[in-house]
VOPAGU-2260 file (C-alpha; in pm, 1 decimal, decimal comma):
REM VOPAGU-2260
SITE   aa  ch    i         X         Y         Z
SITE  UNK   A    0   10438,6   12275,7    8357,1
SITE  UNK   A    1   10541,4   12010,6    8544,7
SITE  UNK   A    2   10647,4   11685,7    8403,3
SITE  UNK   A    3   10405,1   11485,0    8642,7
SITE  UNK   A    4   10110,8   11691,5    8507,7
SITE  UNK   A    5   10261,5   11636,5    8148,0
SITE  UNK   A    6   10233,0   11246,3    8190,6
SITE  UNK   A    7    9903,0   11253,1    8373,2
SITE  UNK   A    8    9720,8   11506,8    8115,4
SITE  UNK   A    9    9850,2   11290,0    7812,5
SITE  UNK   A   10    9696,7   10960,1    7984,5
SITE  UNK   A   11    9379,5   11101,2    8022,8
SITE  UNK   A   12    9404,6   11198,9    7683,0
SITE  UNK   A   13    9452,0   10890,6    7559,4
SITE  UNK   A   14    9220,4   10722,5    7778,1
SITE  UNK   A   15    8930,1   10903,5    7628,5
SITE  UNK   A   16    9090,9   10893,7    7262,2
SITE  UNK   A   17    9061,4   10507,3    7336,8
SITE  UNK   A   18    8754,2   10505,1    7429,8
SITE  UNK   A   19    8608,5   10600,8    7080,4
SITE  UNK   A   20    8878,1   10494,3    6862,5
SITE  UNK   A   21    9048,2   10158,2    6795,0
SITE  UNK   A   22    9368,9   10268,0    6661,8
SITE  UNK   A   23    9594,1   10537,8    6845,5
SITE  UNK   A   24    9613,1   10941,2    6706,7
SITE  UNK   A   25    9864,0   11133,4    6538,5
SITE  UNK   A   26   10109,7   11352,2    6711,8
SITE  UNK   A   27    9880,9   11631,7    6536,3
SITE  UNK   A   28    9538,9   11477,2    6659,4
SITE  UNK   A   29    9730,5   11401,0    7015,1
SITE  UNK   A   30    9802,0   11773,4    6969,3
SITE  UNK   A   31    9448,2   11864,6    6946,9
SITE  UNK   A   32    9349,3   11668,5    7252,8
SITE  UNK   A   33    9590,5   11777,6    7488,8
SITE  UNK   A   34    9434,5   12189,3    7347,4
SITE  UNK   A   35    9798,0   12285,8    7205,7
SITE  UNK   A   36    9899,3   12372,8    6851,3
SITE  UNK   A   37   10012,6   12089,0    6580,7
SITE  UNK   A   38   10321,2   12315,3    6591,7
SITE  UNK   A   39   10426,1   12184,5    6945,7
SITE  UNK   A   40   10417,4   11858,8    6833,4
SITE  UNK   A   41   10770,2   11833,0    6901,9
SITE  UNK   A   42   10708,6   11877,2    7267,3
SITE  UNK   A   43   10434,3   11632,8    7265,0
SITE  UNK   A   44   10671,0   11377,6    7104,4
SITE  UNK   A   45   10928,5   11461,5    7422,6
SITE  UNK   A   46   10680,9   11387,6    7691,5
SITE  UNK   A   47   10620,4   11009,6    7487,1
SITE  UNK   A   48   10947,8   10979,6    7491,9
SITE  UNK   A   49   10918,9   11018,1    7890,9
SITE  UNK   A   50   10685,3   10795,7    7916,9
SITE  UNK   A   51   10805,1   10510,8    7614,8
SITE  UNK   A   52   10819,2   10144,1    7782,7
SITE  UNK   A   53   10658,4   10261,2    8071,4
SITE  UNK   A   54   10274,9   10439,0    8047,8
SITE  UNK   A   55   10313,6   10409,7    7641,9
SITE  UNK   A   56   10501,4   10185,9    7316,0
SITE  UNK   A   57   10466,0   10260,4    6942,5
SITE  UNK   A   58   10629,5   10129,6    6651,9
SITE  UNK   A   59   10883,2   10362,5    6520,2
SITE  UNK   A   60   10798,3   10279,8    6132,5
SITE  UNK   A   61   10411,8   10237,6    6191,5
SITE  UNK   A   62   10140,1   10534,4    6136,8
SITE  UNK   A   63    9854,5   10525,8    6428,6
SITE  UNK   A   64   10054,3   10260,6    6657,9
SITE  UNK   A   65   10074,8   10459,0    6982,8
SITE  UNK   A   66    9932,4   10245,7    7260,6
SITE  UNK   A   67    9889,2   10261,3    7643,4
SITE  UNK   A   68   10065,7   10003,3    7807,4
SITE  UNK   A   69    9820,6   10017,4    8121,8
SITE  UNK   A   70    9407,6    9997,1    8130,9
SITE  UNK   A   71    9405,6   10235,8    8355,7
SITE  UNK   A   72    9628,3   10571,6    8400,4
SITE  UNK   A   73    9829,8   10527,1    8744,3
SITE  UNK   A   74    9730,9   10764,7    9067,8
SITE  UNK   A   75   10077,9   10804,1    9215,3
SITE  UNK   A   76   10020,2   11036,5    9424,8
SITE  UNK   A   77    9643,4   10875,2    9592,9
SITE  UNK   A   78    9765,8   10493,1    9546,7
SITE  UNK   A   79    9786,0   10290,4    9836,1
SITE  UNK   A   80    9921,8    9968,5    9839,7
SITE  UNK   A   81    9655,3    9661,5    9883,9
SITE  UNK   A   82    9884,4    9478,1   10003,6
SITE  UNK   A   83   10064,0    9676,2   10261,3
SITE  UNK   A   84    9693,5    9781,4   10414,9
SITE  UNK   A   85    9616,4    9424,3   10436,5
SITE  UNK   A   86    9961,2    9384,9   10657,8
SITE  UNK   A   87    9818,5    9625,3   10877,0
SITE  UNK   A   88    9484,1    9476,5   10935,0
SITE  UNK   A   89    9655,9    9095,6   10963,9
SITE  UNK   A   90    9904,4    9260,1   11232,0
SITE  UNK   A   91    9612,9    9469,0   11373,9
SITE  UNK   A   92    9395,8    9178,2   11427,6
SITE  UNK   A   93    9624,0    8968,5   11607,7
SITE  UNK   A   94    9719,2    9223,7   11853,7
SITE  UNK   A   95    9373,8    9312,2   11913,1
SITE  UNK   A   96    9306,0    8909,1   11964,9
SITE  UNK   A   97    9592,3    8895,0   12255,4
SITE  UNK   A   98    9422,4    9196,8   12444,1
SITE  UNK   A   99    9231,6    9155,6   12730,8
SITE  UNK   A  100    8868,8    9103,1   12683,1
SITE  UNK   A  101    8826,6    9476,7   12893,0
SITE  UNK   A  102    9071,5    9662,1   12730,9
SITE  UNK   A  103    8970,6    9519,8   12348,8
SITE  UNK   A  104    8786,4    9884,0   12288,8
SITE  UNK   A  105    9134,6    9973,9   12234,9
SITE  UNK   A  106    9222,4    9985,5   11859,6
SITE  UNK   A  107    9556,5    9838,9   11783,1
SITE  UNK   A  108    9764,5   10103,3   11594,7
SITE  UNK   A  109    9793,4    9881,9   11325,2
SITE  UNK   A  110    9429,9    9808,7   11295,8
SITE  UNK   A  111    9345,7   10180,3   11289,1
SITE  UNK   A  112    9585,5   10236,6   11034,1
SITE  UNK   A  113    9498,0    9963,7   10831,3
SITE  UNK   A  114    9145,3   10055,0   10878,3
SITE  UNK   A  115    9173,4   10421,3   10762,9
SITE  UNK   A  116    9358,9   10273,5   10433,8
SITE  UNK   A  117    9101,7   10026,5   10342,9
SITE  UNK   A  118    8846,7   10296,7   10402,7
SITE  UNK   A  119    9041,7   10567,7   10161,2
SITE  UNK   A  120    9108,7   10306,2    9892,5
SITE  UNK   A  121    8757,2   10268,6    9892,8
SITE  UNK   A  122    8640,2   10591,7    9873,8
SITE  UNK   A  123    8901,3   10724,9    9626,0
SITE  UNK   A  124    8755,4   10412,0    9395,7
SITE  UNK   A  125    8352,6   10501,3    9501,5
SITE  UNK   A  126    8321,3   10190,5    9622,8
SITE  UNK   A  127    8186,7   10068,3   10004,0
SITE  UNK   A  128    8416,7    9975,1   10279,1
SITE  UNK   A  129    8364,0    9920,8   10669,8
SITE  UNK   A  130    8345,8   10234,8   10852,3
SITE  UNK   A  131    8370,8   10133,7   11242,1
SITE  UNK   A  132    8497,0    9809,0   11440,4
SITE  UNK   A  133    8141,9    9655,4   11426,7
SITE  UNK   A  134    8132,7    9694,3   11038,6
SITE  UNK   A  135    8536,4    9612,6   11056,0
SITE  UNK   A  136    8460,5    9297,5   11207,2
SITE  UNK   A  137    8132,9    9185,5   10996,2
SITE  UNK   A  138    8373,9    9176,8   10708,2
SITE  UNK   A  139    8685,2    8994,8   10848,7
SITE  UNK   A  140    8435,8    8698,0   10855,0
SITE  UNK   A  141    8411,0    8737,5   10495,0
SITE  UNK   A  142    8604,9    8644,1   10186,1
SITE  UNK   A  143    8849,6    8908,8   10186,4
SITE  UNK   A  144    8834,2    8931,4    9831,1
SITE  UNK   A  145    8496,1    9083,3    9899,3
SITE  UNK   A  146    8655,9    9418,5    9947,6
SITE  UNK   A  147    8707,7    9464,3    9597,8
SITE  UNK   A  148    9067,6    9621,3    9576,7
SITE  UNK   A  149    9234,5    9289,9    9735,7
SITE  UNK   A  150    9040,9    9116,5    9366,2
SITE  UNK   A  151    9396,6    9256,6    9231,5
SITE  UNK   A  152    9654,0    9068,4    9474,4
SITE  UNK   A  153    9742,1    8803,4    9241,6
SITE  UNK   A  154    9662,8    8373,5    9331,3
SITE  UNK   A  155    9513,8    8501,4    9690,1
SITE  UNK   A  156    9246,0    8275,8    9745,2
SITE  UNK   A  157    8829,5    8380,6    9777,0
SITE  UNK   A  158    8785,1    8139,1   10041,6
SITE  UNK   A  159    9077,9    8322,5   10262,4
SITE  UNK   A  160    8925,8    8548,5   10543,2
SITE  UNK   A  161    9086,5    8769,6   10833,2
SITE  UNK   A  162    8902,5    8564,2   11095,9
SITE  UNK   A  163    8761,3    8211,7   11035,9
SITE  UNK   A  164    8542,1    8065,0   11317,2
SITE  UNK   A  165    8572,6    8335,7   11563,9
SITE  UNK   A  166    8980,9    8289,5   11551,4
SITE  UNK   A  167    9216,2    8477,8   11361,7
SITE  UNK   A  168    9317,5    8289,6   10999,1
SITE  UNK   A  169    9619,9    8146,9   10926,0
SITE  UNK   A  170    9604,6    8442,7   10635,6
SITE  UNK   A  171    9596,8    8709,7   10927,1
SITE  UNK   A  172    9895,7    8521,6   11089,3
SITE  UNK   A  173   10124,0    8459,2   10816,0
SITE  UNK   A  174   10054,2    8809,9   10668,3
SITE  UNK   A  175   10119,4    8986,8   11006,4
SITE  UNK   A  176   10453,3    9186,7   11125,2
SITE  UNK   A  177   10638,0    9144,1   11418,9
SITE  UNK   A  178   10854,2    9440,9   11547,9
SITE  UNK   A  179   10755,3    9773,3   11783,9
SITE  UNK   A  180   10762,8    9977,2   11513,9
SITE  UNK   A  181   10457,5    9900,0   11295,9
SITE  UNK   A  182   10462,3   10127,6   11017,2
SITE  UNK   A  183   10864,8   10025,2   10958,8
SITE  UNK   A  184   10798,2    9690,3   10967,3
SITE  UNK   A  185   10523,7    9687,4   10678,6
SITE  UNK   A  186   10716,7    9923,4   10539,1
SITE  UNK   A  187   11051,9    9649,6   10504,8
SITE  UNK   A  188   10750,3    9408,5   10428,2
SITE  UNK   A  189   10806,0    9524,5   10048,9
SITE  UNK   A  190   11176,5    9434,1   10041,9
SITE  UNK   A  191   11054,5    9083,2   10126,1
SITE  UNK   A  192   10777,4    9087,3    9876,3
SITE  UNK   A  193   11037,8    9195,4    9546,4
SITE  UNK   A  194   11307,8    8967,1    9694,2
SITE  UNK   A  195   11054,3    8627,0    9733,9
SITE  UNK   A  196   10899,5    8762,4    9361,2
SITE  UNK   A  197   11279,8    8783,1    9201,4
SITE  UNK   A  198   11324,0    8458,0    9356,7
SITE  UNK   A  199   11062,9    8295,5    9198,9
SITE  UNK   A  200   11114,5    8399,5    8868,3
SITE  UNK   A  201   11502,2    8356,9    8902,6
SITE  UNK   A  202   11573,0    8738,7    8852,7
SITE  UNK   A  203   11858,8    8790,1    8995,6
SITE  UNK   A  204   11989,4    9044,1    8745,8
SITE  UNK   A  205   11630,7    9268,9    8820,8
SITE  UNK   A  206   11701,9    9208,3    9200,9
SITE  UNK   A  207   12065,6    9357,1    9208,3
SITE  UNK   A  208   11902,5    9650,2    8982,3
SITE  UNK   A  209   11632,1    9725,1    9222,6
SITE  UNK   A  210   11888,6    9685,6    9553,2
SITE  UNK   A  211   12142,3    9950,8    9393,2
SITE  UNK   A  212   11871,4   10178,6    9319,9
SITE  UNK   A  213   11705,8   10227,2    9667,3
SITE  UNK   A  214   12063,7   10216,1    9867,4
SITE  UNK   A  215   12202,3   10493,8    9598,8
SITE  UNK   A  216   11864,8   10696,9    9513,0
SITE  UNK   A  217   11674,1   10687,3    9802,5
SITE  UNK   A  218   11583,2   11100,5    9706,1
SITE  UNK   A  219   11543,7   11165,5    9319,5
SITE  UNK   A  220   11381,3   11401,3    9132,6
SITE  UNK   A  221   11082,6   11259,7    8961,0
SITE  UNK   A  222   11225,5   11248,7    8615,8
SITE  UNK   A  223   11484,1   11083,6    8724,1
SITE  UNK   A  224   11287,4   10794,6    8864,7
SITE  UNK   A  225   11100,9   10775,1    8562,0
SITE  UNK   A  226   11392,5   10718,7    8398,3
SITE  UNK   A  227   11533,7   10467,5    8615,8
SITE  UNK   A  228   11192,6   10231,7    8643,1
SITE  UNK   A  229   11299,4   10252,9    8257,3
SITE  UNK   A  230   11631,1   10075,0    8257,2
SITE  UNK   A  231   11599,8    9727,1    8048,3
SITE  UNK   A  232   11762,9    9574,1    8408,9
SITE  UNK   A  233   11419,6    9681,5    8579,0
SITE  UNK   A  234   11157,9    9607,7    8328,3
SITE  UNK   A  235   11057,7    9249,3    8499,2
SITE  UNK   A  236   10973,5    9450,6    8794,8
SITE  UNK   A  237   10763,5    9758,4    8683,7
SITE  UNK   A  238   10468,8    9604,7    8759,6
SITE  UNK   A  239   10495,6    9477,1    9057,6
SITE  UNK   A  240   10683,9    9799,6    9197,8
SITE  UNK   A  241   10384,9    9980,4    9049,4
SITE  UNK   A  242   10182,4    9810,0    9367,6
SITE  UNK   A  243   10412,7    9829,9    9609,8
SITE  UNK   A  244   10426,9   10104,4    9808,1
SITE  UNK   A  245   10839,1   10185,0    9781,3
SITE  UNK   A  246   10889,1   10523,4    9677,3
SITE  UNK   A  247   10634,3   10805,0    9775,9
SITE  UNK   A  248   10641,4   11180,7    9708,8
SITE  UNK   A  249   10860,8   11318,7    9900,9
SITE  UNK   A  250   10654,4   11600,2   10038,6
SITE  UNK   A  251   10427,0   11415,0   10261,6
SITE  UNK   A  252   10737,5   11255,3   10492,4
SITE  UNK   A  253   10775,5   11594,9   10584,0
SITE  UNK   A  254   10671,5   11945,6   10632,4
SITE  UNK   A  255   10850,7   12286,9   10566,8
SITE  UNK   A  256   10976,9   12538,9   10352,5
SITE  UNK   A  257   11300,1   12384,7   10288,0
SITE  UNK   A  258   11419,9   12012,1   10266,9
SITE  UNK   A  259   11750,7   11889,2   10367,1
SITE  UNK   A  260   11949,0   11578,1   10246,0
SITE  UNK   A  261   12144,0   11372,0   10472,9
SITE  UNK   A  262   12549,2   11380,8   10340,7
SITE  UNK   A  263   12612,4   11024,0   10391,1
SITE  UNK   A  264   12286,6   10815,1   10280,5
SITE  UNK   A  265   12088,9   11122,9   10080,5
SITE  UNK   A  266   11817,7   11095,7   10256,6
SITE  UNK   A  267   11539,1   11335,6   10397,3
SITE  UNK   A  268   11642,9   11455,4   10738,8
SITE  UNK   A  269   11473,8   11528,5   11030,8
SITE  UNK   A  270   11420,0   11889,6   11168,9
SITE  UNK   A  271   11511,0   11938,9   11543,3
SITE  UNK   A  272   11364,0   12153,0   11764,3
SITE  UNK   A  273   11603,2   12369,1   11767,2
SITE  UNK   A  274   11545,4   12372,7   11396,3
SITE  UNK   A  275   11862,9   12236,7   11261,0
SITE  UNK   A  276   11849,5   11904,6   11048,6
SITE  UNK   A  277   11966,5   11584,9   11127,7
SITE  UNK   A  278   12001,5   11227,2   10967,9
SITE  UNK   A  279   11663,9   11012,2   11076,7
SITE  UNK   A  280   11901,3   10733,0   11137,5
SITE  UNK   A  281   12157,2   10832,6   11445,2
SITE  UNK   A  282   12387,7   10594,9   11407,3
SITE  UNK   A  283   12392,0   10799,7   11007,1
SITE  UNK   A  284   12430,1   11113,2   11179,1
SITE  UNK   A  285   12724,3   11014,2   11426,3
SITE  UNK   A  286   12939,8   10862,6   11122,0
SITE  UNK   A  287   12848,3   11183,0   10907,2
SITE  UNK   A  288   12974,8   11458,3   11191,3
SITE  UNK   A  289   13337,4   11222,4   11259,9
SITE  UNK   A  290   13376,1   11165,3   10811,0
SITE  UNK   A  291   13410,2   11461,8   10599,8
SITE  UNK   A  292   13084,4   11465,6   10462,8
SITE  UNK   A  293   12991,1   11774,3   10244,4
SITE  UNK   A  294   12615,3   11952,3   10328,4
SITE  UNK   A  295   12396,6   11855,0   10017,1
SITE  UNK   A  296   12242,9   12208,3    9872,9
SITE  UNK   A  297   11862,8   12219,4   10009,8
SITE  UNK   A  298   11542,0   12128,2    9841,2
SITE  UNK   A  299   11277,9   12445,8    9800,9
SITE  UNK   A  300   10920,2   12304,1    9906,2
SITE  UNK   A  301   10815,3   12392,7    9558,4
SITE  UNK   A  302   11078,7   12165,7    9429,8
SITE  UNK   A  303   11032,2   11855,8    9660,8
SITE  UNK   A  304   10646,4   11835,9    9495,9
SITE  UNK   A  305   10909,4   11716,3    9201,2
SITE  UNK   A  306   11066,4   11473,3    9433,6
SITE  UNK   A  307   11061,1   11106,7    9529,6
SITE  UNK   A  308   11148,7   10915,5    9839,1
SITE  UNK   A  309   11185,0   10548,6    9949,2
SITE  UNK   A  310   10950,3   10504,5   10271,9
SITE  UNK   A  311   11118,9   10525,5   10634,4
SITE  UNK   A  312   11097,3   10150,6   10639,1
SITE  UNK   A  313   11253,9   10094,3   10323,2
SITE  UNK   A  314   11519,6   10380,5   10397,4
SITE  UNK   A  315   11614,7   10150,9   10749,3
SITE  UNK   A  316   11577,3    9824,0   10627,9
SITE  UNK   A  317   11710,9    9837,7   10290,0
SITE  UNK   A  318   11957,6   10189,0   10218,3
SITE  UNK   A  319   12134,4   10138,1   10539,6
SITE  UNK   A  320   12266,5    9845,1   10544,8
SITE  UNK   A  321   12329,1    9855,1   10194,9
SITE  UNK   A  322   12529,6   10142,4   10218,1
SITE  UNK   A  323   12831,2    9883,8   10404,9
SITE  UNK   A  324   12786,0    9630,8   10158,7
SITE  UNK   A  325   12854,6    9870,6    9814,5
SITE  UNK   A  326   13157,4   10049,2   10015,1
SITE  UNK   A  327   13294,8    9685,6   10062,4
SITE  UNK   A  328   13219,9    9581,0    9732,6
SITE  UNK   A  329   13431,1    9908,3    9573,5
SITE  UNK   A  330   13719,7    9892,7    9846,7
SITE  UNK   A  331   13766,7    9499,6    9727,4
SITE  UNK   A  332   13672,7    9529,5    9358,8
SITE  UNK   A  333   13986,2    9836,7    9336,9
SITE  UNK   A  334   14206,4    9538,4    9452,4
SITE  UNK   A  335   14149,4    9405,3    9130,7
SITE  UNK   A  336   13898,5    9115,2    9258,4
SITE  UNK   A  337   13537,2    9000,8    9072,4
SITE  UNK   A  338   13306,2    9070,9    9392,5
SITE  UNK   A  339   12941,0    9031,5    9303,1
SITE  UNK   A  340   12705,2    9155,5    9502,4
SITE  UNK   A  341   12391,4    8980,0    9658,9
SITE  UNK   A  342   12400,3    8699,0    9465,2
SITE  UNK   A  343   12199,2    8388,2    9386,9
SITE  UNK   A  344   11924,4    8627,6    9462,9
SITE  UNK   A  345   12031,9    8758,6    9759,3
SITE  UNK   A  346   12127,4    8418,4    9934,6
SITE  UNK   A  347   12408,3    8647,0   10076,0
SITE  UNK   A  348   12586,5    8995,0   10076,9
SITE  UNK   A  349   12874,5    8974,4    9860,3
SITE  UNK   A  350   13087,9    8688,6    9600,8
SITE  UNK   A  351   13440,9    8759,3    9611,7
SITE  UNK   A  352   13667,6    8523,6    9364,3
SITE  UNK   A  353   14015,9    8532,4    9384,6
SITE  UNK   A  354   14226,7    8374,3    9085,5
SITE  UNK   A  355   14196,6    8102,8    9045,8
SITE  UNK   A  356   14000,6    7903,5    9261,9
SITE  UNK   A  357   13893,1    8083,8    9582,2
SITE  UNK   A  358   13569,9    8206,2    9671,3
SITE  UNK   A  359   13464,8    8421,1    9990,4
SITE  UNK   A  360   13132,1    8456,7   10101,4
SITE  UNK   A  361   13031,9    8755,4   10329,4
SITE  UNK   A  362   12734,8    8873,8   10471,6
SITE  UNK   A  363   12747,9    9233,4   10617,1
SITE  UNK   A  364   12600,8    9304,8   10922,4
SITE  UNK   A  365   12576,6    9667,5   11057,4
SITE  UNK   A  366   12452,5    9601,9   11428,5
SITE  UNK   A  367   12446,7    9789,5   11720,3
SITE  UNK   A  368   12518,1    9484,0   11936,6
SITE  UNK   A  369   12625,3    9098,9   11874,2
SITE  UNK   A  370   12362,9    8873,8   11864,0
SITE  UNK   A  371   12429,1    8550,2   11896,3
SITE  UNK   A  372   12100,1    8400,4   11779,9
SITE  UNK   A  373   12117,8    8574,0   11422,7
SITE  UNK   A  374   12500,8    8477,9   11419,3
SITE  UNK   A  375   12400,0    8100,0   11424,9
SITE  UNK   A  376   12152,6    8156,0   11132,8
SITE  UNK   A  377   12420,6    8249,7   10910,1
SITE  UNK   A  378   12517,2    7914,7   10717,0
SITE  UNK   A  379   12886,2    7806,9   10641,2
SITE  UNK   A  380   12879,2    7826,7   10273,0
SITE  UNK   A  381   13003,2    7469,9   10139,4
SITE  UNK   A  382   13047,0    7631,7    9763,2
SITE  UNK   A  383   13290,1    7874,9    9932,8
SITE  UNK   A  384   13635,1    7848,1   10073,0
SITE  UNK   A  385   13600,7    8105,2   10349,0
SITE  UNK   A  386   13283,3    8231,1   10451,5
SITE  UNK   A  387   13283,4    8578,5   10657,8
SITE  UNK   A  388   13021,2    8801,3   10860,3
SITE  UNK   A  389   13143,7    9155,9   10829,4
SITE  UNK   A  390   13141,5    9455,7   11107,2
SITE  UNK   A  391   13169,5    9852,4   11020,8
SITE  UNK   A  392   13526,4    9925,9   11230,9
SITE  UNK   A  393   13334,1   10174,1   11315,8
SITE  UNK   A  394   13129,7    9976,5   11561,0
SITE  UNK   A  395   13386,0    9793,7   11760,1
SITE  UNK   A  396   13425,5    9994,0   12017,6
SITE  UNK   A  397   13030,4    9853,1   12094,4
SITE  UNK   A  398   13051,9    9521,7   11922,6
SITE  UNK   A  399   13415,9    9388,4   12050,7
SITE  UNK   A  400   13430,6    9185,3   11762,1
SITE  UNK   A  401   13818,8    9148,0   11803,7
SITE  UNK   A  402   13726,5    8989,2   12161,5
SITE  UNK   A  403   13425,3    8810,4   12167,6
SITE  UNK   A  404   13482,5    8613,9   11821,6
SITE  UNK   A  405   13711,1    8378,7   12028,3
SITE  UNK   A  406   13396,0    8242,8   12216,5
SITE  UNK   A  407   13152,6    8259,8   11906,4
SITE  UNK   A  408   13362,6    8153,8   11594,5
SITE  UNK   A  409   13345,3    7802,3   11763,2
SITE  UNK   A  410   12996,9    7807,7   11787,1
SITE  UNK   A  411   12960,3    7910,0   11426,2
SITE  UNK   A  412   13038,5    7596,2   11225,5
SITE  UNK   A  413   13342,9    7734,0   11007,8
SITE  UNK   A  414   13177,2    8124,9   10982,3
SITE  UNK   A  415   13445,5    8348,1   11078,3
SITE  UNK   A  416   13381,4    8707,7   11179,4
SITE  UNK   A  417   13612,0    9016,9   11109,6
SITE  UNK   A  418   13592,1    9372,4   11027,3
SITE  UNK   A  419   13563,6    9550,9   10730,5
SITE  UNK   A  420   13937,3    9669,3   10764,8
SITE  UNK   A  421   14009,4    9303,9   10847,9
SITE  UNK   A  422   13910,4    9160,7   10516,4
SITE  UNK   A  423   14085,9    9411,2   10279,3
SITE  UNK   A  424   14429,3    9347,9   10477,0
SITE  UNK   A  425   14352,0    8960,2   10407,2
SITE  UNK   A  426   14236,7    8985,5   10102,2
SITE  UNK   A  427   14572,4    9214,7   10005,1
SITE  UNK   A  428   14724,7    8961,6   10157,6
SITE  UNK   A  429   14643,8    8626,9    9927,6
SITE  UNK   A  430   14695,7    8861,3    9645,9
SITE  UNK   A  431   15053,8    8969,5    9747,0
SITE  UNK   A  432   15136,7    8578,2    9787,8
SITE  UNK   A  433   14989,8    8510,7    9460,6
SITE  UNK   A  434   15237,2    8793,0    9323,3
């Protein structure tokens, strides 16, 4: 049996246990709930142990203390995110608003997506929700709160609607996503949502947790992620990465009879036409075929149902990049330098301190072009001596950093860009003067 049937058959257990007693059963009466034998009550006590800190707690010198940690058991697999379907309708509604009044029988992709999620949550929970543009429209006029699943987004306002006086809200506005690629961009909406959370609650230790495990474990087997939403680093985060929509099962980003990993960033690949597998990313795929990259051993279908995944948008926005930013952070740390990564909550990439007093700050960029616009928005860091945007080598035959930095840096205000082979050869090279 699999451990995600395990978990979800000892919840419902419980849940009905709960619902007639006040205190919690025995491993023999648990036992007798689940249908097995007080004999296996070993094997019951490994599953808790699965699920301690997370679905259930008990007190190790305490008869009758097992608790659920939740009201309700958790859906994993039919859970949709509230908050990413109301991205979708907020983006949805303002593109349909700029469309011409003839072509406005054309739904938005966003709006049909969001639409189709507001309409499942509903019906997974037995509970109304619109079923066509009319209806769609009728409620946007409304307190969104009306729809009864966005009564769980936390301080958001009954007197907040999608469209107030025949205009779109200032909600719809703020909560909308700019980019071509819809899905993506609600997608990388999450990484906003933990890093503006961790922010506010000045976790910056939970933060650097949550970054390292979506740029190293973007794949995992699902005891494994169980295990990590464990880890004492992550535990003032379960509950809001319980509602966002981060990792998903792994089988529904793809079908097949066999699953591929990508070498570089483990993550799902693609399958071509030709049907050989390739990285989703292709600027992944190009460094993977020039590096000596070892194939990762396939995934059966029957083992991916085991599997989780971070979405595509979560994969592009927040693996990637990261990727750069750890390989910098090892080449410099082997140096024999303190380099912290993301810190102050992610004010910037990396903290590099030389002995005794110097301080580099670096934010990593891995772009397929130079833009100068973004450049300027990267702020000379007065609590540093040097601060640095970094380029993959990798990319200069495109970017022409070595070049065109003579006509930016000036612009810049004291930021100073280089590549990543760049700033180990300078940083080796304040540490041999030091020597």
């Amino acid at each position: 049996m699999k451990i995600t049937k395990h978990r979800q058959k000892i919840l419902d257990a419980l849940q009905q246990w709960f619902s007639t007693h006040k205190q919690g059963p025995t491993l023999e009466e648990l036992c007798q709930e689940l249908g097995m034998q007080p004999r296996q009550k070993a094997t019951v006590q490994k599953w808790l142990q699965t699920m301690r800190d997370i679905d259930v707690e008990w007190d190790d010198h305490s008869a009758r203390s097992l608790r659920l940690l939740t009201s309700e058991p958790e859906k994993p697999s039919l859970q949709l995110s509230v908050t990413d379907t109301l991205r979708y309708l907020a983006t949805g509604v303002v593109q349909w608003e700029k469309l011409e009044l003839e072509k406005r029988s054309q739904v938005p992709e966003a709006l049909r997506i969001g639409m189709s999620r507001m309409y499942l949550t509903s019906l997974l929970r037995g509970e109304q929700a619109p079923e066509n543009l009319p209806q769609f429209f009728d409620w946007a006029e409304t307190s969104i709160t009306s729809w009864k699943p966005a009564q769980e987004i936390k301080y958001l306002s009954p007197d907040v609607s999608v469209i107030e006086d025949g205009v779109v809200s200032d909600f719809a506005r703020e909560w909308q996503v700019s980019g071509n690629d819809v899905v993506a961009q609600v997608q990388e909406s999450v990484l906003k949502d933990v890093l503006e959370y961790c922010r506010g609650n000045q976790l910056e230790d939970a933060y650097r947790a949550f970054r390292l495990l979506i740029i190293s474990k973007p794949t995992l087997h699902y005891s494994e992620y169980r295990q990590q939403l464990r880890l004492p680093e992550l535990k003032p985060l379960r509950e809001l990465l319980s509602r966002l929509e981060i990792y998903v099962d792994m089988d529904k980003l793809a079908e097949g009879s066999v699953y591929h990993l990508c070498p570089r960033c483990t993550y799902l690949q693609r399958q071509r036409p030709d049907g050989t597998y390739t990285c989703r990313n292709p600027w992944c795929e190009r460094l993977c075929a020039t590096s000596n990259f070892q194939p990762l051993p396939p995934i059966s279908k029957e083992k991916a149902a085991d599997w989780k995944a971070v979405t595509p948008g979560v994969h592009l926005y927040g693996t990637l990049p990261g990727i750069w930013e750890i390989q910098l952070q090892e080449e410099l740390t082997k140096l024999g330098l303190r380099v912290t990564l993301w810190p102050f909550v992610d004010e910037f990439d990396l903290l590099v301190e030389f002995p005794p007093k110097v301080r580099w700050a670096i934010d990593f960029k891995d772009w397929a072009s130079v833009d100068e616009e973004r450049l300027r928005k990267v702020q000379y860091r007065r609590d540093a001596t040097e601060t640095f945007v970094v380029f993959p080598d990798e990319r200069e035959d495109y970017l022409r950093i070595k070049v065109v930095r003579e006509q930016l840096e000036p612009e810049l205000e004291g930021v100073r860009l280089r590549l990543f082979s760049e700033i180990i050869t300078q940083a080796q090279a304040i540490l041999g003067k030091k020597k």
